[in-house]
Rosetta silent file (secondary structure, phi, psi, omega in degrees, C-alpha in Angstrom):
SEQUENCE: XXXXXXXXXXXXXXXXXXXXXXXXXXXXXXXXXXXXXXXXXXXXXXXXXXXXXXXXXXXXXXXXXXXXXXXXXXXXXXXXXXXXXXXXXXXXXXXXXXXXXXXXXXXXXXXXXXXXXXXXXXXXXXXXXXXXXXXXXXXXXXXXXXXXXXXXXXXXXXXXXXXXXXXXXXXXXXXXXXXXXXXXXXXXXXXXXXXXXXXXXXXXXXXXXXXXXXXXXXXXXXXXXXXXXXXXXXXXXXXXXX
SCORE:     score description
SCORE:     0.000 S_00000001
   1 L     0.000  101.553  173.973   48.812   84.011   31.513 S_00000001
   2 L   -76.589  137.588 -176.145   47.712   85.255   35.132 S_00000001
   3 H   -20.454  -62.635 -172.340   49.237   83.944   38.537 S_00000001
   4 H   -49.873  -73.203  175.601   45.682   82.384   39.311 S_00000001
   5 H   -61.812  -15.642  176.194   46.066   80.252   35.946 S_00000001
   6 H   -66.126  -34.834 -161.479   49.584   79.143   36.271 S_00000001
   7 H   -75.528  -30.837 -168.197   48.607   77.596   40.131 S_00000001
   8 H   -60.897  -37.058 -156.066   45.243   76.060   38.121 S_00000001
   9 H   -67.808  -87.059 -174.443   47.806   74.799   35.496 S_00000001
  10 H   -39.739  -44.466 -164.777   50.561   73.600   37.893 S_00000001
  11 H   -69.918  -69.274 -163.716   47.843   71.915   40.290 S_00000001
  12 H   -63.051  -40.061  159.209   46.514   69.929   37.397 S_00000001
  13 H   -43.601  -34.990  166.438   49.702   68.897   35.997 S_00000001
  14 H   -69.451  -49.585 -168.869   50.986   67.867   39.845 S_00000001
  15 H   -38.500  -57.755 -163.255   47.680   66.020   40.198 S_00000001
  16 H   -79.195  -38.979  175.763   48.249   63.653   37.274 S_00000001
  17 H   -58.964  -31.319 -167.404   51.831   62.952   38.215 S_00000001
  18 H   -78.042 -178.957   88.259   51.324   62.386   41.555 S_00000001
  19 H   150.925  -37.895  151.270   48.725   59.711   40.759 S_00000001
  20 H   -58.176  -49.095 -173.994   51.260   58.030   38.266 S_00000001
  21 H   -59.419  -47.719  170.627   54.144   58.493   40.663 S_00000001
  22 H   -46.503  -19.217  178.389   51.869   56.478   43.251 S_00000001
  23 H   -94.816  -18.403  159.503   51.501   53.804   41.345 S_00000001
  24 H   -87.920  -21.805  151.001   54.515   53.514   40.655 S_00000001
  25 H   -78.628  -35.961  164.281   56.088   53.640   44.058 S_00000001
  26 H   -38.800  -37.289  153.551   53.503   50.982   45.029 S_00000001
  27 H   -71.902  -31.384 -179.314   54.306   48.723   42.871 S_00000001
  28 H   -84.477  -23.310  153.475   57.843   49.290   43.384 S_00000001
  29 H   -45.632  -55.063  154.043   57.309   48.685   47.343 S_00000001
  30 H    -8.847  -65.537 -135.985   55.367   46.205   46.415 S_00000001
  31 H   -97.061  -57.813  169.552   57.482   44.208   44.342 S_00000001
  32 H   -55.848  -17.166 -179.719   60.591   44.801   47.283 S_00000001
  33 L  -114.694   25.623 -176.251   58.624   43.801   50.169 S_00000001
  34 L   -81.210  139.335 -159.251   57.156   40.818   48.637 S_00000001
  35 L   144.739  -79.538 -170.105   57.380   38.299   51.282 S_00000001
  36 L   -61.825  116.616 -167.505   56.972   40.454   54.332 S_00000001
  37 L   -82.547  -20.215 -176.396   53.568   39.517   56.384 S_00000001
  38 L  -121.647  153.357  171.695   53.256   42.256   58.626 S_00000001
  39 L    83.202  -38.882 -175.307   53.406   46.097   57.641 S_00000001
  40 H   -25.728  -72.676  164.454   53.292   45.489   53.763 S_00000001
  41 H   -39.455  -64.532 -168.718   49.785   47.436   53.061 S_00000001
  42 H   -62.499  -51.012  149.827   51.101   50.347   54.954 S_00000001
  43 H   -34.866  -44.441  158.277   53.749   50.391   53.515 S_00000001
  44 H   -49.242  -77.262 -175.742   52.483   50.229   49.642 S_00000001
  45 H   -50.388  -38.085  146.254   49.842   52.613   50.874 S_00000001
  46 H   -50.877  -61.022 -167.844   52.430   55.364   51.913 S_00000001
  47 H   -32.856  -79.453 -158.510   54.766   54.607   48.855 S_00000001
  48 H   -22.496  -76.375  176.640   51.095   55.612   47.226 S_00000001
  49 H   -11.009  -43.927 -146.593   50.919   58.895   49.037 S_00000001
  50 H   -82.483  -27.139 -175.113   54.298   60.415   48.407 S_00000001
  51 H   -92.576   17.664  170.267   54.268   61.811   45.629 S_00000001
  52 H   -98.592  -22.902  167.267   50.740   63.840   46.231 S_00000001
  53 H   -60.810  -57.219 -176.656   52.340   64.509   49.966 S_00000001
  54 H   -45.192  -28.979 -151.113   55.651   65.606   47.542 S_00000001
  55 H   -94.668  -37.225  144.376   53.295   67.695   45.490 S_00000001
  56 H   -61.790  -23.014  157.697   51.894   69.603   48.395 S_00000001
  57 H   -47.974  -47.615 -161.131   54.985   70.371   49.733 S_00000001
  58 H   -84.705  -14.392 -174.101   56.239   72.236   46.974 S_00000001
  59 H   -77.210  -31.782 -166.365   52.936   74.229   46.499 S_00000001
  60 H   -66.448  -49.369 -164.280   53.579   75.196   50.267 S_00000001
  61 H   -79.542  -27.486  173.683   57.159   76.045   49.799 S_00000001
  62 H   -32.674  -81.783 -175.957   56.065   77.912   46.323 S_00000001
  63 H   -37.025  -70.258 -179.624   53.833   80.222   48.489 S_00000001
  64 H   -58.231   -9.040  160.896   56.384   81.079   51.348 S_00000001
  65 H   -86.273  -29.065  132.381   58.839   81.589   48.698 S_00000001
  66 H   -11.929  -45.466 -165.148   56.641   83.801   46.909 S_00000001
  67 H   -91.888  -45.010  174.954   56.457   85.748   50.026 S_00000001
  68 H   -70.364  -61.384  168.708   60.240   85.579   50.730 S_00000001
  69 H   -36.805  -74.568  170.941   60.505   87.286   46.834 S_00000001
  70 H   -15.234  -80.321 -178.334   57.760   89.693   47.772 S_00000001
  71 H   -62.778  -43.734  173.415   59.619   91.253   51.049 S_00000001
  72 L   -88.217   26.871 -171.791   62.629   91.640   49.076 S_00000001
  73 L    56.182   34.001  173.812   61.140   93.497   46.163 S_00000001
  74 L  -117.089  153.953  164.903   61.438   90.811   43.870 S_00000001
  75 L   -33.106  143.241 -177.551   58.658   89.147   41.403 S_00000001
  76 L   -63.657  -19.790  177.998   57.015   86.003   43.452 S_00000001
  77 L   109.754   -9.266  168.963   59.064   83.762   41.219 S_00000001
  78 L  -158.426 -160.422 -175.026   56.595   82.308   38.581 S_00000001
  79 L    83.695 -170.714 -174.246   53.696   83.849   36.690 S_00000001
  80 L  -103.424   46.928 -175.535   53.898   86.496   33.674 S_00000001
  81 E  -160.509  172.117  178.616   55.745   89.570   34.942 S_00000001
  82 E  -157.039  141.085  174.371   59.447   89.707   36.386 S_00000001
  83 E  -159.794  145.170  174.364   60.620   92.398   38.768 S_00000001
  84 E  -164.838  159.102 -176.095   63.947   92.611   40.632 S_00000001
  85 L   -91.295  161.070  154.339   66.027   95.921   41.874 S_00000001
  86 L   -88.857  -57.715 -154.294   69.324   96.519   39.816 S_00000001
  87 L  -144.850  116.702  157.698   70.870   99.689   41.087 S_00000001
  88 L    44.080 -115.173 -157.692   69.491  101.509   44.613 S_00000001
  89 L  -106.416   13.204  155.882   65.589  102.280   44.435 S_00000001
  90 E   -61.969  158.569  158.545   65.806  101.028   40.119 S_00000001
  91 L  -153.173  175.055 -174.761   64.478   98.240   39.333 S_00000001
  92 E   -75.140  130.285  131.906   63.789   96.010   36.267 S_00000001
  93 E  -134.641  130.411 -155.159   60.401   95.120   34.832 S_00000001
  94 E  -127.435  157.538  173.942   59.499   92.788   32.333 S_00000001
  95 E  -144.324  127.352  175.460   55.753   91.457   31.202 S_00000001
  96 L    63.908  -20.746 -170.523   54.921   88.124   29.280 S_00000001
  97 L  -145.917  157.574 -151.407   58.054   88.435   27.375 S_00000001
  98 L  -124.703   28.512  153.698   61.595   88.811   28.540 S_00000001
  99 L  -119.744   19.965  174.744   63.101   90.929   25.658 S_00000001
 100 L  -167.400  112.275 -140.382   62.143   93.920   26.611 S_00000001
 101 L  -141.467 -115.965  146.642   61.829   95.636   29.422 S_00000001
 102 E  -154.107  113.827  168.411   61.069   98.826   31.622 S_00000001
 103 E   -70.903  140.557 -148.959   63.442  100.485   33.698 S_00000001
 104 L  -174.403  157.610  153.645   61.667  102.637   36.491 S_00000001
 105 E  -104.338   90.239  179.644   62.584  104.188   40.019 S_00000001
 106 L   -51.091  -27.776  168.839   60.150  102.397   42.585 S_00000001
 107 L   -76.503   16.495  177.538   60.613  105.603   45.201 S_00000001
 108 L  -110.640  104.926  161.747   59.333  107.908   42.916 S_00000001
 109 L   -69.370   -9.032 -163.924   55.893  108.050   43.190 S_00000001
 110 L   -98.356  -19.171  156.828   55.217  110.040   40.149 S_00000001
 111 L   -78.284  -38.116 -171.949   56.489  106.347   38.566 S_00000001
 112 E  -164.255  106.268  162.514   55.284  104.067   40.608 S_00000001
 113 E  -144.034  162.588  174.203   51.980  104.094   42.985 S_00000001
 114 L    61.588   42.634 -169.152   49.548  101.459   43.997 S_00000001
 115 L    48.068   37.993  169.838   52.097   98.739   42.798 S_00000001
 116 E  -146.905  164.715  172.986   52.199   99.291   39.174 S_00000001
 117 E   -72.701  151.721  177.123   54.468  101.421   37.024 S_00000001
 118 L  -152.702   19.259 -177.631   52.586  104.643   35.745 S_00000001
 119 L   -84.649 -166.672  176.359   54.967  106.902   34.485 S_00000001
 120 L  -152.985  168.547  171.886   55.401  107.750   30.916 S_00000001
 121 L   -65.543    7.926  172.583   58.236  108.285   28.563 S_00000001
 122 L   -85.172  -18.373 -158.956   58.736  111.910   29.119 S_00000001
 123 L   -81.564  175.442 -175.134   59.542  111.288   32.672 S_00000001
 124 L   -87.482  -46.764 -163.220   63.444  111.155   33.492 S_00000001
 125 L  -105.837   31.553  171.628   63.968  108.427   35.915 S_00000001
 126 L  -134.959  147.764  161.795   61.658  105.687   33.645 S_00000001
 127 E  -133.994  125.599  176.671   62.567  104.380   30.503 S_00000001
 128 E   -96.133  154.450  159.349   60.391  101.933   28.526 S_00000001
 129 L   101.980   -3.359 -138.336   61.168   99.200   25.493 S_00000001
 130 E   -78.155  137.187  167.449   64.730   98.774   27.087 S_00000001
 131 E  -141.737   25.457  152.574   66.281   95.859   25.598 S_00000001
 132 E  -158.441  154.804 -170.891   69.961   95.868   26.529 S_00000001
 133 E  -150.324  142.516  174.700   71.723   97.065   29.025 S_00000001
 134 E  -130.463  111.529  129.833   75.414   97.526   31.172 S_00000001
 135 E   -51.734  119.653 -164.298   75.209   98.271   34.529 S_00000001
 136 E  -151.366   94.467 -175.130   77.491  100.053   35.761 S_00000001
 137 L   -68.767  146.391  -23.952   77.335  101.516   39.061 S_00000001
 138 L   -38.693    6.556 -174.647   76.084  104.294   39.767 S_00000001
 139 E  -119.935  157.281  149.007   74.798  104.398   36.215 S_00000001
 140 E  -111.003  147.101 -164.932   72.578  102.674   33.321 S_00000001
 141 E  -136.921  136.870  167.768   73.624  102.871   30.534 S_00000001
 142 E  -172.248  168.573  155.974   71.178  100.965   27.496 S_00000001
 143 E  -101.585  146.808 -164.225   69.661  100.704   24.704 S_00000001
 144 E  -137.481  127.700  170.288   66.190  100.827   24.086 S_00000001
 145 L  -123.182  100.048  172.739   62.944  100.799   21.622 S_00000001
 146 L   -56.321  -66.323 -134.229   59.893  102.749   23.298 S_00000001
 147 L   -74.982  -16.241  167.313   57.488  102.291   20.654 S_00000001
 148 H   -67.644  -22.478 -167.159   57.836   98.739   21.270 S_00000001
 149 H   -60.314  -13.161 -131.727   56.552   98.751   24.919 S_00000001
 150 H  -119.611  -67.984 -161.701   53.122  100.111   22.986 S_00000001
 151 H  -117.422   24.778  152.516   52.752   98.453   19.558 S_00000001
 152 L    47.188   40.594 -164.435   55.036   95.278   19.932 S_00000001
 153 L   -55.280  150.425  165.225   56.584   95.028   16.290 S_00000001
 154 L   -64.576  114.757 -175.008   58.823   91.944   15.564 S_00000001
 155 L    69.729   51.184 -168.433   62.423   92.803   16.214 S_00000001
 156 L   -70.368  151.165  166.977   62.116   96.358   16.987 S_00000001
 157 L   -88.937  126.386 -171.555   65.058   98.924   16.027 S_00000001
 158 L   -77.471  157.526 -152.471   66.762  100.462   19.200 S_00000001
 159 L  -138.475  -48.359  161.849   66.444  104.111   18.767 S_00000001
 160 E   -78.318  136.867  172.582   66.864  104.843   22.228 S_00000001
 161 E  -157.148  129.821 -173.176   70.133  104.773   23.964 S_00000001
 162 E  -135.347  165.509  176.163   70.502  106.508   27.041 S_00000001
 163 E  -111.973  121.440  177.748   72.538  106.949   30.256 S_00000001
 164 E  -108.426  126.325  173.825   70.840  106.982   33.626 S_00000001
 165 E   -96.031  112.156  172.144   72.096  108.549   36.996 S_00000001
 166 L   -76.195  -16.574  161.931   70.518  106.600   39.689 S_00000001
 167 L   -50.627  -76.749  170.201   71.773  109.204   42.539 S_00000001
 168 L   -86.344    9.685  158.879   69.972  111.629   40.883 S_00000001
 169 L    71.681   13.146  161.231   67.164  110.062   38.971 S_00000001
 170 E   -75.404  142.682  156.311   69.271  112.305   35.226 S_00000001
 171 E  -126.408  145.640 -161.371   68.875  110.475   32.189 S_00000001
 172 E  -128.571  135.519  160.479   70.806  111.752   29.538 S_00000001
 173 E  -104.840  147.541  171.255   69.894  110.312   26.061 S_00000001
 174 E  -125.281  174.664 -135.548   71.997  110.187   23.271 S_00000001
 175 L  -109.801  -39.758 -148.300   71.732  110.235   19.253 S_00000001
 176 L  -149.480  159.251  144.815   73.657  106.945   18.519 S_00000001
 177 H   -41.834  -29.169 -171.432   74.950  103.527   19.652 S_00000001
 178 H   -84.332  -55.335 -175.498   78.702  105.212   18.952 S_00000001
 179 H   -21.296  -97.423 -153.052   77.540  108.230   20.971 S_00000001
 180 H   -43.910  -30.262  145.191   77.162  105.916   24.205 S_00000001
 181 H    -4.938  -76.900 -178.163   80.105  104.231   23.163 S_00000001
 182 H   -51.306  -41.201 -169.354   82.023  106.904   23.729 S_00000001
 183 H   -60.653  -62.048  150.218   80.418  107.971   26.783 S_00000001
 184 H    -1.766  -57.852 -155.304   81.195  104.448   28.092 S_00000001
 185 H   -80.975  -43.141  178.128   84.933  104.694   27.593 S_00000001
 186 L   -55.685  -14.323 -161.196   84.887  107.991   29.478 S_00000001
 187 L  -128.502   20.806  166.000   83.119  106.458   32.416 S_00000001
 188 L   148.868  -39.695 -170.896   85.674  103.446   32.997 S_00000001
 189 L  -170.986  167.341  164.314   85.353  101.126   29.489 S_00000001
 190 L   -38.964  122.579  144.710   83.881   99.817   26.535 S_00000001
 191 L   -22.992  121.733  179.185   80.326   99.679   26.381 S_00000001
 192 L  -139.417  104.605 -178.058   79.185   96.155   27.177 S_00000001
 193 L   -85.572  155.737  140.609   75.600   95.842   26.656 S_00000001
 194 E   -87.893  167.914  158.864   73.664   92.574   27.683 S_00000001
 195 L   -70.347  166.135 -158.880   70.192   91.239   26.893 S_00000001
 196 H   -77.274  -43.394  154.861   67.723   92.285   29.260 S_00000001
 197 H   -25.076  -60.826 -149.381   67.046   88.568   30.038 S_00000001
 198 H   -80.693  -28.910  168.123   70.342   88.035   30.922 S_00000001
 199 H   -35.335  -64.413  167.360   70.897   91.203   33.367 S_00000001
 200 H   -25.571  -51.973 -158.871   67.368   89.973   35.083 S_00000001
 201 H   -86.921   -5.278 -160.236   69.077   86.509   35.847 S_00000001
 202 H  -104.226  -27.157 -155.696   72.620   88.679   37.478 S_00000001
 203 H  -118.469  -50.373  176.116   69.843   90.568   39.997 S_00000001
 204 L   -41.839  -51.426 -156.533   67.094   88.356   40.647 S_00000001
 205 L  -128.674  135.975 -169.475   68.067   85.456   42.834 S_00000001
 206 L  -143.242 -166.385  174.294   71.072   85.875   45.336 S_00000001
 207 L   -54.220  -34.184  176.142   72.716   84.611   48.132 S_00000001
 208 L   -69.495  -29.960  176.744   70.000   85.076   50.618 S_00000001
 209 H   -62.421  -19.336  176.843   67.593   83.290   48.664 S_00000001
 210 H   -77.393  -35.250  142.316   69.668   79.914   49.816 S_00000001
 211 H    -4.313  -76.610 -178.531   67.995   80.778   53.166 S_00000001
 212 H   -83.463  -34.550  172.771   64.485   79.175   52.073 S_00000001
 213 H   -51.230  -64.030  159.555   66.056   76.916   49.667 S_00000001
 214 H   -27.934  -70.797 -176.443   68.105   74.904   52.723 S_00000001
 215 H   -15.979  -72.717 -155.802   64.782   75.571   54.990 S_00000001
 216 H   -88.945    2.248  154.767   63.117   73.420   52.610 S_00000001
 217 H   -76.890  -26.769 -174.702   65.458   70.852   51.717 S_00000001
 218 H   -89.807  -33.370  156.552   65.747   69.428   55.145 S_00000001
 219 H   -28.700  -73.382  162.387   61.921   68.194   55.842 S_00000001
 220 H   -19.884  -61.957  149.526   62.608   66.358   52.715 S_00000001
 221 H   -37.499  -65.851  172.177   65.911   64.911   53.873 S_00000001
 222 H   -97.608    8.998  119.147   65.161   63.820   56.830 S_00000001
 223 H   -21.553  -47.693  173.150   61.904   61.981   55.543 S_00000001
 224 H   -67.544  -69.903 -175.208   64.017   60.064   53.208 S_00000001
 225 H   -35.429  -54.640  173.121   65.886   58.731   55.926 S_00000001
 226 H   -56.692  -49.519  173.103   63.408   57.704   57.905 S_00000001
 227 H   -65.666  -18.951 -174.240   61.116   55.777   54.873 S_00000001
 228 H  -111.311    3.597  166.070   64.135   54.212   53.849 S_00000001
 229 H   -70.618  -55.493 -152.613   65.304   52.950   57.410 S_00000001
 230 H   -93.916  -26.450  144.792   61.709   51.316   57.577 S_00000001
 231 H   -64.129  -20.013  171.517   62.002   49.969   54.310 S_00000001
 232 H   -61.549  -54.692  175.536   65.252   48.266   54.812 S_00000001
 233 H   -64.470  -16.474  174.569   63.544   46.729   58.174 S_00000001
 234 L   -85.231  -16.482  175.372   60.483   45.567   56.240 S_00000001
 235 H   -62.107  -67.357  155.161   63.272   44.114   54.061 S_00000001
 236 H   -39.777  -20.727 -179.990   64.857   42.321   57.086 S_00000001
 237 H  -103.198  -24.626  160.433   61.779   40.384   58.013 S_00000001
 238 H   -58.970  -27.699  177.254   61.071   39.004   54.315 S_00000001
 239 H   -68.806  -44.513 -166.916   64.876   37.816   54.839 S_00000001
 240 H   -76.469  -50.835 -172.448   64.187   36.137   58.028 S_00000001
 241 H   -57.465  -29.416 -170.315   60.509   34.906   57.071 S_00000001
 242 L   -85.267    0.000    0.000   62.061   32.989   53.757 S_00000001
């Protein structure tokens, strides 16, 4: 599913709510301002509005957050791919499905040009198929099934399980699941692997990201106030006209 259909998707899916939700704050204006001789229609006829005004909003804030994601090397935030750094110039990448994933050093060019990964599994500082992992800085330490990046079996068996120095772009593979184990204990603790999923959601979205969230809560906010001070006053004159 490409970016371009998810917005086609999204658009049609806002479209038809927004065209219930008007009808439904209209009627509910409606039904509260009944009475009230002056203002009514405009009112009703806003109510109508808001939620296709609401629906453009969020496609607006979508994009500049998109943008905000972008400049900080993460995935735009919707679509079929996921990318976020982990550990210094590593990063994460996952496509259409979030169990498996590619580990990769974006400053390596021999890895990564023109914005896509291009490396292969011989190289040292990419690993493909990865589908758990403990971070543990400076190192990765996971498990992994390459041949799944390729032929996408159900449940693949991890085969790979390797340790990665992100200082120096070493990967060290090992034979076994105890093997890294061990390695683990030596390098602070018990192995603690995660799904790849759940690493992704630890890296992705962070304090700074509350930045654009705020931003775009207060247009919203103070909007409310204001529609519901001038409904309350169209409220007041239905009191006084009865």
């Amino acid at each position: 599913m490409g970016p371009l259909f998810v917005l086609l998707l999204w658009a049609f899916v806002g479209g038809i709510l927004s065209l219930i939700g008007g009808l439904v704050l209209a009627g509910l204006v409606a039904m509260l301002t009944r009475g009230v001789e002056s203002g009514r229609k405009r009112a009703m006829f806003i109510a109508g509005c808001l939620p296709a005004i609401g629906c453009g909003y969020l496609f607006v804030c979508l994009i500049i957050f998109s943008a905000w994601s972008l400049a900080r090397g993460r995935d735009m935030g919707w679509g079929d791919s996921w990318d976020t750094p982990i550990l210094g110039s590593y990063h994460m990448e996952m496509i259409d499905l979030m169990d498996t994933a590619i580990i990769y050093n974006k400053a390596d060019p021999s890895v990564y040009q023109d914005g896509q990964v291009r490396g292969s599994q011989n190289d040292q500082d990419i690993v493909f198929g990865v589908r758990r992992l403990d971070v543990r800085p400076p190192l990765l330490l996971g498990a992994a099934s390459p041949d799944s990046w390729v032929d996408h079996p159900a449940n693949p068996p991890e085969t790979l399980f390797f340790i990665l120095d992100t200082r120096t772009g070493k990967r060290t593979d090992e034979a076994s699941l105890d093997a890294l184990q061990a390695d683990a204990i030596q390098f602070g603790g018990p192995l603690k692997l995660e799904p790849v999923s759940t690493v992704y959601g630890h890296y992705r979205y962070g304090k700074a990201d509350l930045i654009p969230g705020i931003a775009f809560a207060i247009p919203p906010i103070i909007a409310l106030f204001f529609l519901t001070r001038a409904l309350l006053r169209l409220r007041a004159t239905r009191i006084e006209t009865a």
